[in-house]
NUMILUM-722990 format. One line per 2 residues: for each residue x, y, z of C-alpha. Coordinates in steps of 0.2 Angstrom, whole numbers, m for minus. Each point is the difference from the previous one (the first is absolute). Example, Ala and Ser with C-alpha at 12.3 -4.5 7.8 and 13.67 -1.06 7.14 Angstrom:
<rs>
62,m22,39 ~ 6,17,m3
</rs>
This chain:
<rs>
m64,69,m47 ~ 1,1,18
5,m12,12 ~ m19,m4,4
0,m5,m18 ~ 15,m8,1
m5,m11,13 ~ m17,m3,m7
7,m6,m16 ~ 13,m14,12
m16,m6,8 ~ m10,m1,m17
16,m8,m9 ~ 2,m12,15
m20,m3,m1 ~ 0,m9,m18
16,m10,3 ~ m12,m7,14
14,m13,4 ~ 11,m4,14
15,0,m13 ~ 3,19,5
17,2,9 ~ m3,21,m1
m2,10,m15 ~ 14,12,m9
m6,18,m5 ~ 10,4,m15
2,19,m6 ~ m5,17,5
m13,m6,12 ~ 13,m9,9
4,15,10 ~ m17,1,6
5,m13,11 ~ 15,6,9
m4,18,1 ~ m15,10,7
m11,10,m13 ~ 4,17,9
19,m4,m3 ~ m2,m1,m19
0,12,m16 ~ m19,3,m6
8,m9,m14 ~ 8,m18,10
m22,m3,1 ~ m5,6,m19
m2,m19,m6 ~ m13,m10,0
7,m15,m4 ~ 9,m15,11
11,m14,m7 ~ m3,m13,13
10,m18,0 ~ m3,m13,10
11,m9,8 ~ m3,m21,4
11,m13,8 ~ 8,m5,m17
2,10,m17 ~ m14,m12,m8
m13,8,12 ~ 6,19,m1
m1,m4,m20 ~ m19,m9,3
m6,14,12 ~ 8,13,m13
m9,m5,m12 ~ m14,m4,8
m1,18,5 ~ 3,7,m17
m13,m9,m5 ~ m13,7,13
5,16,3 ~ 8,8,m16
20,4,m5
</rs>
């Protein structure tokens, strides 16, 4: 995955929550470092994944659980 992807996947993620329950999202994993460091910085290998563990976070713990779910639901584990 490459941050393109990676961004694309935040955008999509954030597009079947469609709500306004989103504080920002949490990008668990390898993937993570995607967002902190520039592609060119990273070992071939920091990009090998093509998978992105994505949470949500809303104003209480109830919402970040709903839109968790929700997402699960829609877009896979």
């Amino acid at each position: 995955m490459n941050q393109e992807q990676l961004w694309h996947a935040i955008r999509a993620s954030c597009s079947i929550l469609t709500t306004d329950d989103i504080d920002h999202v949490i990008i668990i994993g390898s993937q993570s470092i995607l967002g902190t460091y520039a592609e060119t910085d990273l070992p071939w290998a920091a990009t090998v994944s093509q998978e992105v563990d994505i949470l949500p976070q809303g104003a209480t713990s109830e919402d970040t659980e709903r839109m968790a779910n929700m997402l699960s639901g829609v877009a896979g584990e």
